[in-house]
C-alpha positions in Angstrom: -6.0 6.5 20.2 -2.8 8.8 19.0 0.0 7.6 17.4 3.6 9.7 18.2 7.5 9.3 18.3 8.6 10.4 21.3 12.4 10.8 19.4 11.6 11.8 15.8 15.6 12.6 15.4 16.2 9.0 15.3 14.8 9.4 11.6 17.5 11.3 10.3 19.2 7.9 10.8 17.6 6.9 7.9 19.6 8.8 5.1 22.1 6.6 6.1 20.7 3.8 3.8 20.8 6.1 0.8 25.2 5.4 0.8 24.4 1.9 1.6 22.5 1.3 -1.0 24.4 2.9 -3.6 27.3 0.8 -2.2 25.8 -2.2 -3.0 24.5 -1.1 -6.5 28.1 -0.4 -7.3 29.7 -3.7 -5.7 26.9 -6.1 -7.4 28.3 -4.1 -10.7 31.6 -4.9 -9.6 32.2 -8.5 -8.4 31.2 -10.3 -11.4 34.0 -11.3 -13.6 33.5 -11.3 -17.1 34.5 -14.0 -19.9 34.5 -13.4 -23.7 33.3 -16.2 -25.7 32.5 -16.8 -29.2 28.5 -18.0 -29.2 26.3 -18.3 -26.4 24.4 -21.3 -28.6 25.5 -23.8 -26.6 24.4 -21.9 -23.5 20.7 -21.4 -24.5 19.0 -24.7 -23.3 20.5 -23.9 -20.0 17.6 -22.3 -18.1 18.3 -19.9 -15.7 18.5 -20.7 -11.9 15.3 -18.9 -9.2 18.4 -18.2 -7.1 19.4 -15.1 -9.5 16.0 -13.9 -8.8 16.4 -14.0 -4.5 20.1 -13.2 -4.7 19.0 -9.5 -3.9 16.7 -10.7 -0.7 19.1 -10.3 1.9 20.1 -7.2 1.2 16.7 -6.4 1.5 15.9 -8.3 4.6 18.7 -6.0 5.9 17.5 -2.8 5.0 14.0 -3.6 6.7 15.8 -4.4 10.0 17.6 -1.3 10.1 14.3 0.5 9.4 12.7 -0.6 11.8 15.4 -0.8 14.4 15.4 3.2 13.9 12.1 3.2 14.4 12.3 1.8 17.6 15.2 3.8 18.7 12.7 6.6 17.7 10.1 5.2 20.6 7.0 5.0 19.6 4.1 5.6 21.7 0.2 5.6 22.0 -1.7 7.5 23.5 -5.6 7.5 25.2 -6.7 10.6 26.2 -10.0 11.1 28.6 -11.2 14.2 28.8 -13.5 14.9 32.0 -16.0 17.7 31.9 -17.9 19.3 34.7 -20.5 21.7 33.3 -22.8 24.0 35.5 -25.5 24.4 33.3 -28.5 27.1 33.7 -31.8 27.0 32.9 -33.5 29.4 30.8 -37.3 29.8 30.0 -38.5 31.8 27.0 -41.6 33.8 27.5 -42.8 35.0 24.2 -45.8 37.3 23.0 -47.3 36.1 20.1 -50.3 38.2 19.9 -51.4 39.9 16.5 -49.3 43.0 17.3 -46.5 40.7 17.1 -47.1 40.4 12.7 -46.0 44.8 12.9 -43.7 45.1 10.0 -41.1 47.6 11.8 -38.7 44.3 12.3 -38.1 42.1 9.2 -40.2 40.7 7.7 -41.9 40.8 11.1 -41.8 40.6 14.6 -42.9 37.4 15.6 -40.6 35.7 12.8 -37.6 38.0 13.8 -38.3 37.0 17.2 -38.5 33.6 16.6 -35.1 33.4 14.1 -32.9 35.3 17.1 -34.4 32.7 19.5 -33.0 29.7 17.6 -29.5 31.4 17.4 -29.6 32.1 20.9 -30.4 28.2 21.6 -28.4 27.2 19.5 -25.4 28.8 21.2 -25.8 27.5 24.8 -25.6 23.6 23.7 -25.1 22.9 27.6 -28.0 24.8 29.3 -31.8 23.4 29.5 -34.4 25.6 27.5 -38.1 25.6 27.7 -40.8 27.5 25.9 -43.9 29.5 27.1 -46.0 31.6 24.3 -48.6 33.7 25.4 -51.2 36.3 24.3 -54.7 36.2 26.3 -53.6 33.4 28.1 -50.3 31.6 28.6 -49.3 27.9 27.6 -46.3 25.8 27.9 -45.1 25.2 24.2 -42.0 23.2 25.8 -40.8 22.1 28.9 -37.1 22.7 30.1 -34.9 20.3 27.8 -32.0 19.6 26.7 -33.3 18.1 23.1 -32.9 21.7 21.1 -33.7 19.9 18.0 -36.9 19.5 19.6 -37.1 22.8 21.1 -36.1 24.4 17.5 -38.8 22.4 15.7 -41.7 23.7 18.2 -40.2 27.1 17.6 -40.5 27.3 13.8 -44.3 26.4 14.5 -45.3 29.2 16.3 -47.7 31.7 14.7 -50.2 34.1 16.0 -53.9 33.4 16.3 -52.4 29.7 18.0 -54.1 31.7 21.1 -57.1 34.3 21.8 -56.1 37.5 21.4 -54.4 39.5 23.8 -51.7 40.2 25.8 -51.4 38.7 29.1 -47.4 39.5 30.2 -48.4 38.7 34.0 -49.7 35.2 33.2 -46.8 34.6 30.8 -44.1 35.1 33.3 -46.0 33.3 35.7 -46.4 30.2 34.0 -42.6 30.3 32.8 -41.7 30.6 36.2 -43.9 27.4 37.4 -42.2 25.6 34.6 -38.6 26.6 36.1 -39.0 27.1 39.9 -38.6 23.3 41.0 -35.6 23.4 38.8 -32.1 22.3 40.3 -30.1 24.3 38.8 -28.2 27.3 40.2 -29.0 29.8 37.9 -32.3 30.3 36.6 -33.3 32.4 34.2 -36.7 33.9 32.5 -36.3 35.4 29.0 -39.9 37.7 28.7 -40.2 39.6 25.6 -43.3 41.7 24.5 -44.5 44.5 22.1 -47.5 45.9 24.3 -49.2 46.7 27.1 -50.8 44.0 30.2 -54.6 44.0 28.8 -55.5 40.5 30.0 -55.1 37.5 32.1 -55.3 36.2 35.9 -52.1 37.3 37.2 -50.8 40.5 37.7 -47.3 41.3 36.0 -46.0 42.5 39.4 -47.2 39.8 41.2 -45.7 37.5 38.4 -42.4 39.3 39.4 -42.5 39.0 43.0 -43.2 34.7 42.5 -40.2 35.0 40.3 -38.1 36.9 42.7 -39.4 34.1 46.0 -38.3 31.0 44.0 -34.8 33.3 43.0 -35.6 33.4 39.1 -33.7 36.4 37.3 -36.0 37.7 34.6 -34.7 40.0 31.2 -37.3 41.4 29.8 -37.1 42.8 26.3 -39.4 45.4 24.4 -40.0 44.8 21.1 -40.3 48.1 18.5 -40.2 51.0 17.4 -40.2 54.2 18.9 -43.6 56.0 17.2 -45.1 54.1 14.6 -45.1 50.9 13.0 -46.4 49.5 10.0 -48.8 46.9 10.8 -50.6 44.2 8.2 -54.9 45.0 8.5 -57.4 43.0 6.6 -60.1 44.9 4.5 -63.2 44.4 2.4 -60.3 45.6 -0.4 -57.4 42.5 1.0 -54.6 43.3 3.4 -53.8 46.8 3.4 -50.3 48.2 5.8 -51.3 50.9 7.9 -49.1 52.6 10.6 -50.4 52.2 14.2 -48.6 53.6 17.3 -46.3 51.7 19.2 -47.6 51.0 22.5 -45.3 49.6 25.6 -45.0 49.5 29.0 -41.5 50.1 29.3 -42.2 51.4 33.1 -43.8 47.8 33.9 -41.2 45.8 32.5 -38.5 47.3 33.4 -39.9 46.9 37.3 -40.3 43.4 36.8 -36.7 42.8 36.1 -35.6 45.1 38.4 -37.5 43.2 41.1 -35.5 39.8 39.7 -32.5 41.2 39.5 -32.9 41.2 35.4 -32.2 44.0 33.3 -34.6 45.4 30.9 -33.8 46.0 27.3 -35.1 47.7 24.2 -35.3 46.2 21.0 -36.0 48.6 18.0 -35.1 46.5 15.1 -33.2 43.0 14.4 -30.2 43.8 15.0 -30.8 45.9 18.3 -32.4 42.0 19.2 -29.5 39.8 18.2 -27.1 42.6 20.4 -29.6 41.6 23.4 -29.4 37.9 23.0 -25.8 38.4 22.7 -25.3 40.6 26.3 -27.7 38.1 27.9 -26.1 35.3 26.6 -22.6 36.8 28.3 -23.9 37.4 31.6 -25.4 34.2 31.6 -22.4 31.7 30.4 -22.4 28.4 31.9 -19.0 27.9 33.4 -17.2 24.3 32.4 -14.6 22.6 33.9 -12.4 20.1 31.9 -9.9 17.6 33.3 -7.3 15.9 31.0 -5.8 12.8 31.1 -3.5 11.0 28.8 -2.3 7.6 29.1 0.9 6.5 27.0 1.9 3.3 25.8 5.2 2.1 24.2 5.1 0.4 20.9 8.6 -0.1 20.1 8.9 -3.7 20.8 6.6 -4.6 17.6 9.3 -2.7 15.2 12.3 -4.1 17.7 10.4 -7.5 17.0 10.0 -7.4 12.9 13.9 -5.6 12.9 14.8 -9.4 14.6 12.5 -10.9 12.2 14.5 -9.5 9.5 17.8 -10.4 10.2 17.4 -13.7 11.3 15.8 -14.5 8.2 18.3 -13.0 6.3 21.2 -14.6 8.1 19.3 -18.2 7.5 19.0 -17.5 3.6 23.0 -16.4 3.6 23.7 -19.5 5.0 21.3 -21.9 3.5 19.3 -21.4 0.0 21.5 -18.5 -0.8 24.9 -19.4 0.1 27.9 -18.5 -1.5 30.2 -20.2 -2.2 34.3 -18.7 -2.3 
């Protein structure tokens, strides 16, 4: 709930009470007639009367009502506001090669973590949309189903390391399990995320064929290619410990750039980190969930409490005037 004044001017009002003040500092100065006298020892066991103490009251009770009779003229006013929103989300899969290619050096500190740290960002950017995860290498499994729990999503994530599946790279049976995972889903756009460093070497499904089951159910796929152009250095065990040798690049740009073609995708190239964070950053434009908010606002008055205590005021000070604390001429 919001508090406001609908007429702040009205406060200006109060400056009003700085003259009346001072004009009854200087008549309480004034009114009191003196009388010299020799001793005041025959005046000392007189105690002093409590009304000296509450003569200054209704003065007070006074002020009070005229403060809050100008805040009342100032209108205040709550307010609730309800805000209604109506978001299309999409649904996005992530296909992800973690094959032992995916530990080449070329990205820091290497692919499959670089990968994996864009990945989070990305998610962590479309708070609306449901993700899911598929990893694959030989084979292809279902690390999460679509959800909207990106805690979750984020945890299994940071998990993911190669060797978690035989080695491999199976880009056809990847896609096709992201797109069983997706293709039963409601949502109006649906989207497949496929990113590998090499070439289709194993698995059941064909990447093509993966493509045209993606295109039937009306999945758009991006598919992005991960390293460099030439060589990259690459992490080898020996009979001496882990030696870094360089080993060509090997990908089959021509393949996945059909498959996304054939979804109406696009096909990208990622050649370092932050050629991959650009990627995730044009995908996650053309794919941005459209909201719609309504607002509503519903406003109360609150002047009659400060109309109320300004009555409350006065009428107590008018009883005291004429009661405890009258004067008499």
């Amino acid at each position: 709930m919001n508090f406001q004044f609908l007429h702040p001017q009205y406060f200006f009002l109060l400056l009003l009470l700085i003259p009346m003040i001072g004009w009854y500092i200087w008549r309480q100065r004034s009114m009191h007639a003196s009388l010299q006298i020799s001793s005041l020892r025959g005046f000392s066991a007189i105690g002093k009367s409590k009304k000296i103490y509450l003569r200054h009251v209704p003065f007070i009770l006074r002020v009070l009502a005229l403060t809050m009779l100008i805040f009342a003229l100032a209108r205040p006013q709550s307010s609730n506001k309800l805000q209604k929103s109506t978001t299309e989300g999409i649904d996005i899969m992530i296909s992800l090669d973690i094959s032992t290619s995916m530990l080449a050096m070329d990205f820091k500190p290497n692919r499959m973590e670089a990968a994996k740290e864009v990945a989070i960002n990305f998610i962590k950017g479309r708070p609306n949309d449901r993700i899911g995860l598929v990893i694959f290498a030989a084979e292809s499994f279902t690390q999460c189903p679509l959800t909207i729990d990106h805690a979750v999503l984020i945890n299994l994530f940071r998990d993911i390391r190669t060797g978690m599946l035989e080695d491999g790279t199976a880009i056809g049976d990847g896609l096709a399990t992201a797109v069983n995972r997706i293709k039963d889903s409601d949502s109006k756009s649906k989207v497949i995320i496929l990113l590998s460093d090499g070439e289709n070497n194993r698995g059941q499904i064909a990447p093509l064929t993966a493509a045209e089951i993606a295109r039937t159910f009306g999945v758009r796929v991006y598919t992005i290619g991960v390293g460099t152009i030439g060589t990259a250095p690459f992490p080898i065990n020996t009979v001496f410990g882990q030696q870094v040798q360089n080993m060509e690049v090997k990908i089959d740009e021509a393949m996945l750039k059909e498959i996304a073609a054939l979804t109406g995708g696009h096909y990208f190239r990622a050649t370092d980190k932050n050629k991959l964070e650009e990627i995730y950053k044009e995908i996650d434009a053309m794919e941005k969930t459209k909201t719609e908010i309504q607002e509503y606002t519903k406003k109360g008055e609150e002047f009659l409490i400060f109309a109320l205590l300004a009555f409350i005021f006065l009428l107590t000070e008018i009883l005291l005037r004429n009661t405890v604390l009258r004067t008499i001429p």
